[in-house]
DOGUGU-777921 format. One record per residue (C-alpha): residue number from 1; residue in three letters; chain; x, y, z. Coordinates in steps of 0.5 Angstrom, whole numbers. Each point is the difference from the previous one (the first is absolute). Layout:
! DOGUGU-777921
- nr; rest; kette; x; y; z
- NUM; ala; A; X; Y; Z
...
***
This chain:
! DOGUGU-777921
- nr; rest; kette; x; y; z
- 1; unk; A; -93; 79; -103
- 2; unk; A; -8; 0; -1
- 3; unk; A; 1; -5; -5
- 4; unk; A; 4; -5; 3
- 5; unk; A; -4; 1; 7
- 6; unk; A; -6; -2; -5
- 7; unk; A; 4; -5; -3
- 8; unk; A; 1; -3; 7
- 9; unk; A; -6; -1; 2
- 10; unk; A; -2; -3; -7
- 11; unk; A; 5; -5; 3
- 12; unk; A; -4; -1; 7
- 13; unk; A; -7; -1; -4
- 14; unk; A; 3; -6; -4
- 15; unk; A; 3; -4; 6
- 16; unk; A; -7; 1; 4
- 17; unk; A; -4; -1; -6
- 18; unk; A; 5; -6; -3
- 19; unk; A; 1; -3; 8
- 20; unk; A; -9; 0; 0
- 21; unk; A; 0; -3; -7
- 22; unk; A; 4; -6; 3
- 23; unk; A; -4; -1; 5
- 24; unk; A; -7; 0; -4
- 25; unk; A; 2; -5; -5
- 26; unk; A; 2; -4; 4
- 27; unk; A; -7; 0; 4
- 28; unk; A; -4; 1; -6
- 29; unk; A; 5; -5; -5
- 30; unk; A; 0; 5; -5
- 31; unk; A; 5; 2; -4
- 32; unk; A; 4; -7; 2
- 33; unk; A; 6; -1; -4
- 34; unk; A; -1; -8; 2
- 35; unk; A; 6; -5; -3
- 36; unk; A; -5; -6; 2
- 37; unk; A; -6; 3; -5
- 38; unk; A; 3; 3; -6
- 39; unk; A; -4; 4; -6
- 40; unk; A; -6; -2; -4
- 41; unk; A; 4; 2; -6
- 42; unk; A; 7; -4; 1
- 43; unk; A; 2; -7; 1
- 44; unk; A; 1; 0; 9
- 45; unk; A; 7; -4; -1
- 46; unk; A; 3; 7; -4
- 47; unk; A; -3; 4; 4
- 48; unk; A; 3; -3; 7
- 49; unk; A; 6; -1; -3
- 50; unk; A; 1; 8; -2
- 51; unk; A; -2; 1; 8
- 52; unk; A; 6; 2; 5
- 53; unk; A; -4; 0; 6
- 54; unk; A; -4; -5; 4
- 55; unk; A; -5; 2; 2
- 56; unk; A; -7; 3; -1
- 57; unk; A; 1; 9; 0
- 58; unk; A; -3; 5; -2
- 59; unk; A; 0; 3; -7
- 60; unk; A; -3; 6; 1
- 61; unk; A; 6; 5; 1
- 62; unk; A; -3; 4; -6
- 63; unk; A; -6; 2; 4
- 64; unk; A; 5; 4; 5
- 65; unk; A; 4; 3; -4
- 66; unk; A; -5; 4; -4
- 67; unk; A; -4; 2; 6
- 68; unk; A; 6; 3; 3
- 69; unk; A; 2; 3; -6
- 70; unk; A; -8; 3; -1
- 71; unk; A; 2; 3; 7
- 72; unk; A; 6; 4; -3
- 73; unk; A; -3; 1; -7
- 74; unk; A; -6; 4; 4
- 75; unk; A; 7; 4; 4
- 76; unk; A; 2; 2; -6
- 77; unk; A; -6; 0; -5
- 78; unk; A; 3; -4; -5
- 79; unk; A; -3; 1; -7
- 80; unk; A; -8; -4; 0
- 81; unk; A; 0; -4; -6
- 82; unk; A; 8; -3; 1
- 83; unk; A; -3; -2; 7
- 84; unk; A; -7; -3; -4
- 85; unk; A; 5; -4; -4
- 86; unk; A; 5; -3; 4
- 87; unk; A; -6; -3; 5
- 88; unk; A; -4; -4; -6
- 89; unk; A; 8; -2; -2
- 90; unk; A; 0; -2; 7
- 91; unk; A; -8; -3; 0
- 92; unk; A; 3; -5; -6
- 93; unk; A; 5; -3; 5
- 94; unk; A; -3; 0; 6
- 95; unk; A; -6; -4; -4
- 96; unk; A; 5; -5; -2
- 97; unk; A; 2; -1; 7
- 98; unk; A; -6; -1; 3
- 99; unk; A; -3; -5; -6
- 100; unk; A; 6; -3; -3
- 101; unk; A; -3; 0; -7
- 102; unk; A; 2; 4; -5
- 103; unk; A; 5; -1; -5
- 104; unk; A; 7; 3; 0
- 105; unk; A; -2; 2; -8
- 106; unk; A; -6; 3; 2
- 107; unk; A; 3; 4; 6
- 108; unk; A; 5; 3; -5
- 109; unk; A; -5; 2; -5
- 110; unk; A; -4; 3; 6
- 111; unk; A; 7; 5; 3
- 112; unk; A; 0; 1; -8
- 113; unk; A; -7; 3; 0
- 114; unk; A; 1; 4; 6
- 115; unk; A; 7; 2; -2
- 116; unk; A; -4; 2; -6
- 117; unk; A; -5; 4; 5
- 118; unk; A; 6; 4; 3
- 119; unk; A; 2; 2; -6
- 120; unk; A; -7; 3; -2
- 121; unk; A; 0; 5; 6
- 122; unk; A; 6; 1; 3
- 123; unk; A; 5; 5; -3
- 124; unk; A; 8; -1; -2
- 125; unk; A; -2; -8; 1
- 126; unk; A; 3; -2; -6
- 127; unk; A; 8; -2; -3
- 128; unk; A; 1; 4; -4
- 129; unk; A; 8; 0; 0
- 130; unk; A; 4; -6; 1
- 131; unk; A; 6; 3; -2
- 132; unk; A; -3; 2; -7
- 133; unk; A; -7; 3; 0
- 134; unk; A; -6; -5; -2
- 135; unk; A; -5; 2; -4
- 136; unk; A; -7; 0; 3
- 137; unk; A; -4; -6; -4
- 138; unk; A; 7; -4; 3
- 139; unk; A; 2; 3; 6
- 140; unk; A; -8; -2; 3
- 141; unk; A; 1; -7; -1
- 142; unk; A; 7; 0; 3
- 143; unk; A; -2; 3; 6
- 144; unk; A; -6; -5; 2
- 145; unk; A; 4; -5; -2
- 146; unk; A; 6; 3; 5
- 147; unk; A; -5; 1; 5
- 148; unk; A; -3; -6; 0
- 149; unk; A; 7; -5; 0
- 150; unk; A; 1; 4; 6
- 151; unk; A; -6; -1; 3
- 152; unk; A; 1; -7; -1
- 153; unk; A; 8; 0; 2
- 154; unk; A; -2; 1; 7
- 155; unk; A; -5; -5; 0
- 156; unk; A; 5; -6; -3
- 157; unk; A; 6; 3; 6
- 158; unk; A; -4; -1; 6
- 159; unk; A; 2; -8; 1
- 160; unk; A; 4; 2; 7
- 161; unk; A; -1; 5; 6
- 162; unk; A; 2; 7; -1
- 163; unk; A; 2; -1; -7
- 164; unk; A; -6; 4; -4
- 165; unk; A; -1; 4; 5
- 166; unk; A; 8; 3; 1
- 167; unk; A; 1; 0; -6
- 168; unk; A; -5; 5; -1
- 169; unk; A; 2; 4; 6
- 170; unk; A; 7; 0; -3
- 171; unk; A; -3; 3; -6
- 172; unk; A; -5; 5; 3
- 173; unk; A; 6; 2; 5
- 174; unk; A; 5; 2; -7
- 175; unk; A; -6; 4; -4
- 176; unk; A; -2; 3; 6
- 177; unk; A; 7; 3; 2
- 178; unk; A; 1; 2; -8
- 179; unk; A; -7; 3; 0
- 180; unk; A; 2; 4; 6
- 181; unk; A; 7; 2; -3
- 182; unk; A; -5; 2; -6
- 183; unk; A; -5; 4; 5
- 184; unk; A; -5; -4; -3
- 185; unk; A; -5; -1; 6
- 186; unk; A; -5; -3; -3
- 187; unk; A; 4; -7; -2
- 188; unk; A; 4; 1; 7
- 189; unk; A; -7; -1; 3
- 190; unk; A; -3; -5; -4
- 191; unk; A; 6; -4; 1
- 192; unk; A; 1; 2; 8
- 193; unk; A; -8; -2; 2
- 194; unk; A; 1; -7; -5
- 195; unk; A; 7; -2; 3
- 196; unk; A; -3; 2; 7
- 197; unk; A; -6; -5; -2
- 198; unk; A; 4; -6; -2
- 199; unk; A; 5; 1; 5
- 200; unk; A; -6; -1; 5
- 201; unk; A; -2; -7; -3
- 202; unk; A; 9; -2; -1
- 203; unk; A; -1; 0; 8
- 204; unk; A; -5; -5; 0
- 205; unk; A; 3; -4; -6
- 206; unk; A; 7; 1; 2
- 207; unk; A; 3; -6; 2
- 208; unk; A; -6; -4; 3
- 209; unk; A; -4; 1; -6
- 210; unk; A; -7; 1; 4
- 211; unk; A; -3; 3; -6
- 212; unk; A; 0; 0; -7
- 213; unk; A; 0; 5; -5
- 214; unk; A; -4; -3; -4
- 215; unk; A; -2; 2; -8
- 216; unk; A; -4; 6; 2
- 217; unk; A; 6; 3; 4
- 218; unk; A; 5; -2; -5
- 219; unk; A; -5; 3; -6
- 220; unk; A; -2; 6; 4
- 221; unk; A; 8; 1; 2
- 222; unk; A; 4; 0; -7
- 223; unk; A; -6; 2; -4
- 224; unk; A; 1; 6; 5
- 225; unk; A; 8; 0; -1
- 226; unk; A; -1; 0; -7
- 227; unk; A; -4; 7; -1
- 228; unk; A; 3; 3; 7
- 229; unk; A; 7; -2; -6
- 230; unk; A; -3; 3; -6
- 231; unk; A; -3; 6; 3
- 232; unk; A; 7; 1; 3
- 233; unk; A; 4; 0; -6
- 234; unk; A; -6; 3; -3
- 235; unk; A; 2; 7; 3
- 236; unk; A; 7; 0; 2
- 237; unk; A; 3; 2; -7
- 238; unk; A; 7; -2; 4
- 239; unk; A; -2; -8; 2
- 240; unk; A; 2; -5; -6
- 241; unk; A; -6; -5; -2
- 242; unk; A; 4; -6; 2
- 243; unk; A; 1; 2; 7
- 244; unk; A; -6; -3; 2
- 245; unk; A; 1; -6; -4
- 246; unk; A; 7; -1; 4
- 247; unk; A; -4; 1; 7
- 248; unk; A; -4; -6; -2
- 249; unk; A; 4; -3; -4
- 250; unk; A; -1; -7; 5
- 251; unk; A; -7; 0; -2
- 252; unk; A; 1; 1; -6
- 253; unk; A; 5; -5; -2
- 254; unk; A; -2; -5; 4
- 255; unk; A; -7; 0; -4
- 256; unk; A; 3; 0; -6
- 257; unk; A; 5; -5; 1
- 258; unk; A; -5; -5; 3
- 259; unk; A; -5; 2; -7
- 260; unk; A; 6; -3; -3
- 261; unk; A; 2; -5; 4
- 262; unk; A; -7; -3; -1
- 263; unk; A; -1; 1; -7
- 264; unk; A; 7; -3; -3
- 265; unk; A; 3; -4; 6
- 266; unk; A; -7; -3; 3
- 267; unk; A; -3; 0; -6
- 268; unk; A; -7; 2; 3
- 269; unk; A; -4; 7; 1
- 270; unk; A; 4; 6; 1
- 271; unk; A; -7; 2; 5
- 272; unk; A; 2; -7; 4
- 273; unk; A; 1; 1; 7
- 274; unk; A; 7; -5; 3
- 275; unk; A; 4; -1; 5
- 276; unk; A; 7; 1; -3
- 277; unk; A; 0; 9; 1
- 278; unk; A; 8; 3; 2
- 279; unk; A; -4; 1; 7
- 280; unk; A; -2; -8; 0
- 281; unk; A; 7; -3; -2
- 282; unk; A; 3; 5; 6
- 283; unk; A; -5; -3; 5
- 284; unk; A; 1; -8; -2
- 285; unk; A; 7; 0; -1
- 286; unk; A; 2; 6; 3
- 287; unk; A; -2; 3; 8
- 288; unk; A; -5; -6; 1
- 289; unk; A; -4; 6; 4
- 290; unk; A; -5; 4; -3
- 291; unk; A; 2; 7; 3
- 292; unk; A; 8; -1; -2
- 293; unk; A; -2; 0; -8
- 294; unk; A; 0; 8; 1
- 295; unk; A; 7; -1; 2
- 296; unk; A; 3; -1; -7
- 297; unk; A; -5; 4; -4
- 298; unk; A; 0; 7; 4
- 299; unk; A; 7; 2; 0
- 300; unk; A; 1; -2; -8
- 301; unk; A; -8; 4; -1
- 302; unk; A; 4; 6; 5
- 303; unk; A; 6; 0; -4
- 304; unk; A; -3; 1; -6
- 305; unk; A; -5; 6; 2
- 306; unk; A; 6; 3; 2
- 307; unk; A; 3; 0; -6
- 308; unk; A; -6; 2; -3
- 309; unk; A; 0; 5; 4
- 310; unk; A; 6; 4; -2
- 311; unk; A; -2; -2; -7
- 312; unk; A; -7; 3; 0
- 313; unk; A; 0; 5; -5
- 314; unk; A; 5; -5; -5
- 315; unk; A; -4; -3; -5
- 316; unk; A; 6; -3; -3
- 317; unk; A; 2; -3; 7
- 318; unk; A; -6; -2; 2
- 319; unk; A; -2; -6; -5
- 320; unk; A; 8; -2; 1
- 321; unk; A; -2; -1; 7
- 322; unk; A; -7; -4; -1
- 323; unk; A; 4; -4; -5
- 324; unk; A; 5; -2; 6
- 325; unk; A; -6; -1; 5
- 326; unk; A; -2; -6; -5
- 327; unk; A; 6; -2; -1
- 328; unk; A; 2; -1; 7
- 329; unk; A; -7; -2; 2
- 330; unk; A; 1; -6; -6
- 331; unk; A; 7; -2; 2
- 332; unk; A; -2; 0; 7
- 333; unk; A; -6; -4; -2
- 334; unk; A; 3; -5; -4
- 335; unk; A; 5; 0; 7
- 336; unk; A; -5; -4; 4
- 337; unk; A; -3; -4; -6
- 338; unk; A; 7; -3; -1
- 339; unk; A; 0; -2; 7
- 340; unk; A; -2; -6; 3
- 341; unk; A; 0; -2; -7
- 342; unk; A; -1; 4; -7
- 343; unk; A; -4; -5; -5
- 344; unk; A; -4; -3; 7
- 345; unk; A; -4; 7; 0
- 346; unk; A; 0; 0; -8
- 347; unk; A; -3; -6; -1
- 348; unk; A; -5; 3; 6
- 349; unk; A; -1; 5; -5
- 350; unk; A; -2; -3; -6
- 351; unk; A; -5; -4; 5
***
């Protein structure tokens, strides 16, 4: 009871401090997310063409979401060092939103490194199993690699209101509930006062959009999934390492699909951002409104989790059930591409 009253008044901080973050920078101009100026780094034409908003908003969504959660990480003394941490992964982003400057390579070698320092000093952080076991000088690499895709997974779904952000509390929600069957206390709390946190910024975001979650809340919240999942599996000997990797499976195959698609299809770096993600697609030929693309997204995400839910000691299901995600998420994308016309998009591609 006391963790959820803790985790409930995490909520509260996040919509105070998120609804005072929107008027702040729109008095001050700071963290604007303008269609009209675009980025230093980027050609202004792509950047307006990849926006699905039309007006000047704040990006600083971030901000409120890692103060609320200092709020319940004071509550429940969460461990010094991994709090330390996800400040500087969120202080990376946060930069981002603030100068538009710096290259997406450069960020991801940034949460590479950062990644690198939670490995150093925080305890049963790396993978060391994924249904057989790594050796250390392979199981390291791959578990900053994994961290890092996940982080930036986040980041690359956050094109529509509510879409990043529900599917991190959708995913919060099923590890939290498996963490409390295992009476795994520090997990269930770690994901209550995060889910509380985003939830407080989707009040905002969701449907108007009146703030963003910017890089440094997309960074700060999967960088902080993707531990709170090592952790769990880590210390639960009965959860299958692939259940986390079908509780984010969106992200994950939506970032890898994208890689592909520019790099073979498009024929440009995989780090390109573009307007042509599964959300887009949805929004241009689908809804036309902004806050209905969720509509076909979530159930498909919900249905998943679920069956992963009842699968979660199975590691033999599990990678059956995040192959089948991609194949829906591939037929379903495919789907959209052939409507309206399949070679008009694929002559965009190759643009």
């Amino acid at each position: 009871m006391a963790s959820l009253f803790i985790a409930f008044s995490v909520f509260i901080v996040s919509v105070a401090i998120n609804g005072l973050v929107i008027v702040l920078s729109h008095k001050h101009n700071i963290a604007i997310d303008d269609i009209k100026s675009g980025s230093k780094i980027e050609n202004r034409k792509k950047y307006k063409n990849r926006k699905s908003h039309k007006n000047p908003t704040p990006r600083a969504g971030g901000l409120g979401i890692v103060l609320s959660f200092l709020t319940g990480a004071w509550f429940f003394e969460f461990n010094l060092y991994f709090v330390l941490i996800t400040l500087l992964i969120f202080a990376i982003g946060f930069y981002e939103d603030i100068k538009h400057n710096v290259t997406p390579r450069l960020r991801l070698c940034l949460i590479a490194g950062v990644a690198c320092l939670m490995l150093l000093g925080l305890d049963n952080a790396v993978i060391l199993n994924i249904g057989f076991n790594l050796p250390l000088f392979i199981a390291v690499p791959f578990t900053i690699f994994a961290v890092t895709g996940l982080t930036n997974s986040i980041n690359i779904i956050d094109g529509v209101n509510g879409l990043s952000s529900s599917i991190s509390i959708v995913a919060l929600f099923f590890l939290a509930g498996f963490a409390y069957f295992y009476n795994d206390f520090l997990i269930f709390n770690l994901c209550a006062v995060m889910g509380a946190a985003i939830l407080g910024f989707f009040v905002w975001n969701f449907p108007k959009g009146r703030i963003f979650l910017g890089d440094g809340g997309a960074y700060f919240s999967g960088f902080t999934m993707a531990f709170i999942s090592i952790l769990f599996v880590n210390r639960n000997e009965g959860v299958s390492p692939w259940f986390p990797a079908v509780i984010f499976a969106y992200p994950i195959v939506d970032t890898l699909f994208s890689m592909y698609r520019r790099k073979f299809i498009s024929k440009k770096s995989s780090l390109m951002a573009d307007n042509l993600h599964l959300h887009t697609l949805i929004f241009k030929r689908l809804s036309r409104k902004n806050h209905k693309v969720l509509m076909y997204i979530i159930p498909t995400v919900v249905l998943f989790d679920i069956a992963a839910g009842y699968a979660h000691a199975n590691t033999l299901v599990l990678p059956l059930l995040a192959i089948s995600f991609a194949l829906v998420y591939i037929y379903f994308y495919n789907a959209i591409v052939s409507f309206r016309g399949k070679k008009t998009l694929f002559r965009r591609f190759k643009k």
